[in-house]
C-alpha positions in Angstrom: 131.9 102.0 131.9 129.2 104.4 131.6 127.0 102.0 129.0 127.4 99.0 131.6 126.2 101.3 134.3 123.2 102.2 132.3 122.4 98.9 131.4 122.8 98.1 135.1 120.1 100.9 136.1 117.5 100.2 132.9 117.8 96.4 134.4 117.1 97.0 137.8 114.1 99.9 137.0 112.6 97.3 134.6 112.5 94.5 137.7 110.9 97.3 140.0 108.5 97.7 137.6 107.7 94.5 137.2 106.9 93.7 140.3 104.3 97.2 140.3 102.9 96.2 137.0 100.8 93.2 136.3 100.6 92.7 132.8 97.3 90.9 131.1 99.8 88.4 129.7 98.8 86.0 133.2 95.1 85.8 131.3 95.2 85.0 128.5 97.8 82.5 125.5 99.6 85.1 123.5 101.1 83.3 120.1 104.2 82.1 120.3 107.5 84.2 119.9 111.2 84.6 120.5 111.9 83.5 124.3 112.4 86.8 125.9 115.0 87.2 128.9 113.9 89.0 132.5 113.5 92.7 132.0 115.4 92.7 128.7 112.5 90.9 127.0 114.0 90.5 122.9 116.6 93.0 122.9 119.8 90.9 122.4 117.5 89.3 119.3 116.7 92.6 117.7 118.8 93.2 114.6 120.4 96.3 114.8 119.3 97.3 111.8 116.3 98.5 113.0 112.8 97.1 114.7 111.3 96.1 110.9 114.1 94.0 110.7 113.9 92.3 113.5 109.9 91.9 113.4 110.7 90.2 109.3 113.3 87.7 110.7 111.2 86.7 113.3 108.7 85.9 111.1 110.1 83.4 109.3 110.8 81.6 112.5 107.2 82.1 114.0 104.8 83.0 111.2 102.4 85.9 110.3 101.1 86.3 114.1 103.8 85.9 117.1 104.8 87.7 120.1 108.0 89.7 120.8 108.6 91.4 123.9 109.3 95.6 123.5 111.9 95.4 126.5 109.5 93.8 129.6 105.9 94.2 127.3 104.6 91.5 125.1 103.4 93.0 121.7 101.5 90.7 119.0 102.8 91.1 115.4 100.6 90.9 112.3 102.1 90.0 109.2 101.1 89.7 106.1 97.9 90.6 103.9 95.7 87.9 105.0 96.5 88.2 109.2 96.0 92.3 109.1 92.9 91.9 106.9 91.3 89.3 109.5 92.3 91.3 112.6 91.5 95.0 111.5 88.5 94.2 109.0 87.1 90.9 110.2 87.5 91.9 114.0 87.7 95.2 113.4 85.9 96.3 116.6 87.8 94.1 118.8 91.0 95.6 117.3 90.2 99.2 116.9 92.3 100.1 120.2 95.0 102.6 119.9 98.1 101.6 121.0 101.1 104.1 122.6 103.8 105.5 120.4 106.2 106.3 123.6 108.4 108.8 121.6 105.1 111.4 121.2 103.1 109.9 124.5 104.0 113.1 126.4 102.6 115.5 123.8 99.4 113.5 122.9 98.6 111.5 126.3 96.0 109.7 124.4 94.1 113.2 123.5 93.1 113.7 119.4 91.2 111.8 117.4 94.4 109.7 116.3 95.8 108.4 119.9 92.2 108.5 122.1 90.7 105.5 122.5 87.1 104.7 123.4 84.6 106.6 123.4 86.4 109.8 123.3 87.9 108.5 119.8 84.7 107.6 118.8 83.1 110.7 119.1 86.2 112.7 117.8 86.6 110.8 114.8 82.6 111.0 113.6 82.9 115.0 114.4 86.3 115.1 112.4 85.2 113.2 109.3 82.3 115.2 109.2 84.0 118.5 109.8 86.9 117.5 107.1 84.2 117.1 104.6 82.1 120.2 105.6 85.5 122.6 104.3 86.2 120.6 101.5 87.5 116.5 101.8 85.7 114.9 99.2 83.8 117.5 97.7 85.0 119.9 94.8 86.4 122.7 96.8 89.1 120.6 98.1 90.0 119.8 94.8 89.9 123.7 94.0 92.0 124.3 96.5 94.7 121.8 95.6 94.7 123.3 92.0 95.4 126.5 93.3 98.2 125.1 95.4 99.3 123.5 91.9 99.3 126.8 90.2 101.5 128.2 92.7 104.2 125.3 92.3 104.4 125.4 89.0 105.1 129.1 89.2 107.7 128.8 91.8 109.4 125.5 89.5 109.4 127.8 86.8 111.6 130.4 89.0 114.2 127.8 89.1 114.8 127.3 85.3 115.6 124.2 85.5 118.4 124.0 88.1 119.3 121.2 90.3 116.9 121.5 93.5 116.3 119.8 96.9 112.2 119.1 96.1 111.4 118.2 100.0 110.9 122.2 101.0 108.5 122.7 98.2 106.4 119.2 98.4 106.4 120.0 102.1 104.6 123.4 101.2 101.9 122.4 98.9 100.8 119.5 101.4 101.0 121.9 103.8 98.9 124.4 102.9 95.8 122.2 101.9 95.6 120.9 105.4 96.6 124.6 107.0 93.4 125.9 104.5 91.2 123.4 106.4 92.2 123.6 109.6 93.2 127.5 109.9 91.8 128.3 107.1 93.9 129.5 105.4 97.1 129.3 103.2 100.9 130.9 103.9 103.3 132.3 101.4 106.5 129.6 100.6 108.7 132.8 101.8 106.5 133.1 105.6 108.8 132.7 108.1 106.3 131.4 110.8 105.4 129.0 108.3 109.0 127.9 107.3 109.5 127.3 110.9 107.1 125.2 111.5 107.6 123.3 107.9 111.3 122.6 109.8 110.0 121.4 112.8 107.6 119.2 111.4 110.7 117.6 108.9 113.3 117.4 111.9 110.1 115.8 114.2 109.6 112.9 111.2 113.1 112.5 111.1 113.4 111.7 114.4 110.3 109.8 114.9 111.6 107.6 112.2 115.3 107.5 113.6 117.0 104.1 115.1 116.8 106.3 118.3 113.3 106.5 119.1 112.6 102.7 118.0 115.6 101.7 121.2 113.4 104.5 123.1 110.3 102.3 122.5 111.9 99.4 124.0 112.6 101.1 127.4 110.8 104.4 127.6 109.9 104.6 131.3 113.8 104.5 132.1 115.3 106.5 128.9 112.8 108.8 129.1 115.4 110.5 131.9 118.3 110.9 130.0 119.0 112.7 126.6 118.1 111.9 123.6 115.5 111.9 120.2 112.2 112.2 122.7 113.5 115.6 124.2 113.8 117.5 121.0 110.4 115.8 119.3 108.9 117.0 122.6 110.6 120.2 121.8 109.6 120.3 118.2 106.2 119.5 119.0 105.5 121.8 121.9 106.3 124.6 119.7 104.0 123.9 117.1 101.7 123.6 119.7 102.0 127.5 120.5 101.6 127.9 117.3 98.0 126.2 117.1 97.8 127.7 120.6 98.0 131.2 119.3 95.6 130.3 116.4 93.0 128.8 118.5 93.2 132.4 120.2 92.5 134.3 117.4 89.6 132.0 115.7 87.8 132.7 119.8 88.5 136.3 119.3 86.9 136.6 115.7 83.8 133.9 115.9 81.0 133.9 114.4 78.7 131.2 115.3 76.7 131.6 112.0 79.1 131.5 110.0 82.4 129.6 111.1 85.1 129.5 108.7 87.6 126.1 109.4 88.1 123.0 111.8 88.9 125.1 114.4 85.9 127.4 114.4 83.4 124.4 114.1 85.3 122.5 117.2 85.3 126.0 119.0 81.0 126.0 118.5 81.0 122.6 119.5 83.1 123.5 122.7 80.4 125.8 123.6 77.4 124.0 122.9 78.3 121.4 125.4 80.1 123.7 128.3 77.3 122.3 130.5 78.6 118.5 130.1 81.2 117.7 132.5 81.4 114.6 130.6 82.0 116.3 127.3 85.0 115.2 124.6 85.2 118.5 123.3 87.3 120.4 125.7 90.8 122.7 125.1 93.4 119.6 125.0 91.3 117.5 122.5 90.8 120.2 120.0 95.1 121.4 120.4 95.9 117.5 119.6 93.7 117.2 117.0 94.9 119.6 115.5 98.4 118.9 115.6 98.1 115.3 114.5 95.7 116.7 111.7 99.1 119.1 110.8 101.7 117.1 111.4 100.0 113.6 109.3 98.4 115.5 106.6 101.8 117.6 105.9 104.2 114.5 106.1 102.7 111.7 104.7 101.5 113.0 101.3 104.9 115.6 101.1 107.4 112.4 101.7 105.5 110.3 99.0 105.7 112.9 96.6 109.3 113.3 97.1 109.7 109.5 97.1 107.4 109.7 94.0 110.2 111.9 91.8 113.1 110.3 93.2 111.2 107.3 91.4 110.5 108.8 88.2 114.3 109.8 87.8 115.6 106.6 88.7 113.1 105.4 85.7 112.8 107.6 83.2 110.8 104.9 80.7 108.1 105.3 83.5 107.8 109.0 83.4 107.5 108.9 79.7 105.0 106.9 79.8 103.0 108.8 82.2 103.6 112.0 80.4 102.4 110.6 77.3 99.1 109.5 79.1 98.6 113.1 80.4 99.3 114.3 77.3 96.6 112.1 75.5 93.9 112.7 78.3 95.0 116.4 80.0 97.2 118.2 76.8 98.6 121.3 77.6 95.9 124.2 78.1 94.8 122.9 81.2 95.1 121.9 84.3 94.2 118.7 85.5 91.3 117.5 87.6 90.2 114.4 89.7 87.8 113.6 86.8 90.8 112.4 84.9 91.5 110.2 87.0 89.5 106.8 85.7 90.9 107.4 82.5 94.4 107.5 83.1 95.0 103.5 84.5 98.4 104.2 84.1 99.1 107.1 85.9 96.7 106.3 88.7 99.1 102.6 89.0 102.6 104.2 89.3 101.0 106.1 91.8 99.7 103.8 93.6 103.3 102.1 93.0 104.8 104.8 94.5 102.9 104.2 97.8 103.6 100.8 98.1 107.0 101.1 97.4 107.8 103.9 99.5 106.6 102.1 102.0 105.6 104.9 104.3 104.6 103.5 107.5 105.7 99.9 107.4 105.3 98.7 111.3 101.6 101.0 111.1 100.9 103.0 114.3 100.0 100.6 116.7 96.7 99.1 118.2 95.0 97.0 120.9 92.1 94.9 121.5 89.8 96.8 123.2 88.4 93.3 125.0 89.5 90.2 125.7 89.8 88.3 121.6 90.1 85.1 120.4 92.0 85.4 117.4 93.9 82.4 115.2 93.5 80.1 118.4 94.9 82.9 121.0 93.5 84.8 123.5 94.7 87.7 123.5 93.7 89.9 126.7 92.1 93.5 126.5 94.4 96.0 125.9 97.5 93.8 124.6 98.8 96.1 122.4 99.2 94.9 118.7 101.2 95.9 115.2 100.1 95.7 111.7 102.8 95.3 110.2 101.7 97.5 107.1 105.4 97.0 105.0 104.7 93.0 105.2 101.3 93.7 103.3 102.5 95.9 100.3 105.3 93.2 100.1 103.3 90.1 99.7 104.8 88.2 97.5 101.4 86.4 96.7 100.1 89.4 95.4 102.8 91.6 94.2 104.4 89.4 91.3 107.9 91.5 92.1 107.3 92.6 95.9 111.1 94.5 96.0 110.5 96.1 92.4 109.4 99.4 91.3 106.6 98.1 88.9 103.3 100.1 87.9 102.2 96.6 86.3 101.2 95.2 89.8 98.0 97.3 89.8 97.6 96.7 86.0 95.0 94.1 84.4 95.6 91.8 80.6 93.6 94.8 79.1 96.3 97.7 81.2 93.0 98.8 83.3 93.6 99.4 87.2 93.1 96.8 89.0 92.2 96.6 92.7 94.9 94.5 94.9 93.5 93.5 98.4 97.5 93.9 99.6 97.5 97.7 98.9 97.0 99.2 102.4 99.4 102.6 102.8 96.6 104.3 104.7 95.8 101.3 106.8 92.3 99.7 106.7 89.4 99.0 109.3 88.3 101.4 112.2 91.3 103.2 112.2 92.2 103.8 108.6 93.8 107.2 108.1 90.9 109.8 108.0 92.7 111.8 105.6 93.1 109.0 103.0 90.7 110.6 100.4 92.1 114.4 100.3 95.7 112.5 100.1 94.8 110.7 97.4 93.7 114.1 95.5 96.5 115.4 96.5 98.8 113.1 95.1 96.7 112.8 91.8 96.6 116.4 91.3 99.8 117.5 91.9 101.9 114.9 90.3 99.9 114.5 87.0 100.3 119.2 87.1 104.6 119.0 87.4 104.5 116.3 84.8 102.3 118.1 82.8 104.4 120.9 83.1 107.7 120.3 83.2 110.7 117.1 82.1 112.9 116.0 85.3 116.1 114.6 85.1 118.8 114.2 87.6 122.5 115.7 88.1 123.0 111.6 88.6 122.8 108.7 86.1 119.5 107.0 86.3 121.8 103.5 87.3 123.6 105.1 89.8 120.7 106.7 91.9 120.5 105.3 95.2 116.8 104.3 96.4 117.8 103.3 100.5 115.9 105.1 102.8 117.6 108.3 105.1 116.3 107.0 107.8 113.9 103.6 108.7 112.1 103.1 111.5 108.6 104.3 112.6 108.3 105.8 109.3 110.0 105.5 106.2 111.9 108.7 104.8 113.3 108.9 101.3 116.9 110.1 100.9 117.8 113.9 100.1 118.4 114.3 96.2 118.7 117.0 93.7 116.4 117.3 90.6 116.0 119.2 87.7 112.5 120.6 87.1 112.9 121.5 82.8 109.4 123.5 81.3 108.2 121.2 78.5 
């Protein structure tokens, strides 16, 4: 009774807002799609195994671009290598819009250089990039700062003598702390309590966002968003990390010193100040706390769940690891640490890892876009601000460049002569305007800290290599890996 009652009141809020809302579908020829019902657009063709799903079997039917209705909202899918690469790179100004993520919409409201859009995003994103790479993103002190953070693991994997262990807290740390030494500048003990909790809430936050929950949420937000459910506690989660940046931002006011300004913050704080006098300014208070927030939440996430995807890899293939190792050992040995100069000659290594990102599979429907004008695109017009998907999981599965698209194979970035070899598929950070702007110190990252525990230490598993199970915890939004135990053994 209670379902049909709700499905009674999302059908009869989704007509009033129809007839309040004119959509720019009237101007322009959207691709073709599934033929969506009133108010209910797609939803009784959605497979309720998740949107991905859905967006993959639709494909077949309609090909690489095609329209499916989000509840009563047209959205144009892009799949495949070829379609993202025309759209994002060929167009890429026309398709550098960001599109709303309705589960985090009443944290961000379009603040922060990841969700603004025009000129705000614009400005934001030259000011970050430049900011990132004043405090260390791609220069050497980022990668000191990683080593450091790799010394520290090492000692705390050591504490466990080799023990079966739940990896996720400690990845979650390491990434955590290179962003938090950026940003805050500086790092937090693994046993800091403030820092655990927000380590928690970020982890229960990506659950969530990745949960079958919020995808039905993105369907019919403006009626859901009244009742109960995954949206309350990420806007829960997320406020409180906000208090925490909050409190931060406090302090850094408190102890400034313009000539000499120690993190992100302090440099955004400066910036504040030197352009009080423009009521037109993009640096204001809600900007910098959303920055921020994205700037902790992605750069502690995404690198932590592929490392953790990473190792539940290298137990399931233990030929793999070996060969890694004995690549580190040729190139590293044992008396030191490694560095990002090792990189180019260790093809191997630097292929299972970028494996590992196409596999895992992090963000396979992207964060979404829209054109930012009206765009002629495959013989569509598709009107400004029609909101758009790169499908990112359709890309590193291309079956015409990935030989085994559904395998776990390092040889698909491998050459004849077993150098690495570029692959135009490979897109885990995105590409064009809005490619992740923490792609190079995530790449570091991953380098550095995966070549330092396999330098360091053998893994093996409380659970047959046959009988580990790869499918995801949750897949939605996001990708996240299961929970599993390893064993970290000093070599």
């Amino acid at each position: 009774m209670e379902a049909s009652v709700l499905l009674f009141l999302a059908i009869i809020v989704g007509f009033l807002l129809l007839l309040v809302r004119r959509h720019p579908k009237g101007r322009g020829h959207l691709p073709p799609g599934p033929r969506p019902l009133p108010l209910l657009g797609n939803l009784l063709q959605m497979d309720r195994r998740g949107l991905l799903k859905s967006f993959m079997q639709f494909r077949e039917k309609y090909g690489d671009v095609f329209t499916v209705h989000l509840g009563p909202r047209p959205v144009v899918m892009l799949c495949g290598t070829e379609a993202i690469r025309k759209a994002l790179v060929d167009q890429a100004e026309a398709f550098s819009g960001r599109g709303t993520v309705a589960v985090v919409e009443p944290i961000v409201q379009g603040y922060g250089m990841i969700f603004a859009n025009g000129e705000c995003w614009k400005v934001l994103r030259r000011f970050s990039v430049a900011t990132m790479k004043d405090f260390g993103m791609g220069k050497q002190s980022v990668e000191e700062r990683i080593k450091e953070e790799a010394r520290c693991l090492v000692e705390e994997l050591q504490k466990s003598q080799g023990a079966p262990m739940d990896p996720t807290f400690l990845f979650q740390c390491i990434t955590a702390n290179i962003i938090c030494s950026i940003v805050f500048g500086e790092r937090f003990d693994y046993k800091d309590h403030q820092f655990l909790h927000l380590l928690d809430l970020n982890s229960q936050t990506f659950l969530l966002y990745s949960s079958f929950s919020s995808q039905v949420f993105e369907l019919f937000s403006g009626f859901l968003k009244y009742f109960p459910g995954a949206h309350k506690q990420i806007f829960k989660n997320m406020q409180e990390v906000l208090d925490f940046i909050g409190r931060s931002v406090e302090k850094h006011r408190a102890t400034l010193d313009p000539s000499s300004p120690r993190d992100f913050i302090d440099t955004y704080l400066l910036r504040m100040e030197k352009e009080k006098s423009n009521p037109h300014t993009e640096f204001h208070h809600q900007n910098l706390m959303i920055s921020v927030l994205s700037l902790f939440f992605a750069g502690t996430e995404t690198s932590s769940t592929t490392l953790g995807c990473g190792f539940l890899l290298m137990l399931k293939y233990p030929h793999i690891t070996g060969k890694v190792q004995k690549e580190i050992d040729q190139v590293i040995g044992s008396h030191r640490l490694p560095t990002l100069e090792d990189r180019t000659k260790m093809p191997y290594t630097e292929a299972v890892i970028h494996e590992i990102q196409r596999f895992s599979d992090l963000a396979p429907i992207g964060v979404p876009h829209k054109v930012t004008k009206d765009t002629l695109f495959r013989g569509y017009l598709l009107p400004k601000n029609t909101e758009v998907y790169p499908i990112l999981s359709s890309a590193l599965h291309d079956p015409r460049y990935f030989a085994q698209p559904d395998t776990f194979n390092p040889d698909h970035f491998l050459d004849a002569n077993g150098a690495l070899k570029k692959n135009e598929a490979f897109m885990p950070f995105s590409i064009g305007k809005r490619i992740c702007l923490g792609e190079g110190i995530a790449r570091n990252e991953l380098f550095l800290f995966f070549t330092t525990i396999l330098q360091n230490f053998s893994v093996s598993s409380p659970v047959a290599p046959e009988d580990i199970d790869l499918s995801p915890e949750e897949n939605g939004f996001a990708k996240v890996p299961p929970k599993y135990q390893i064993c970290f053994l000093a070599r």
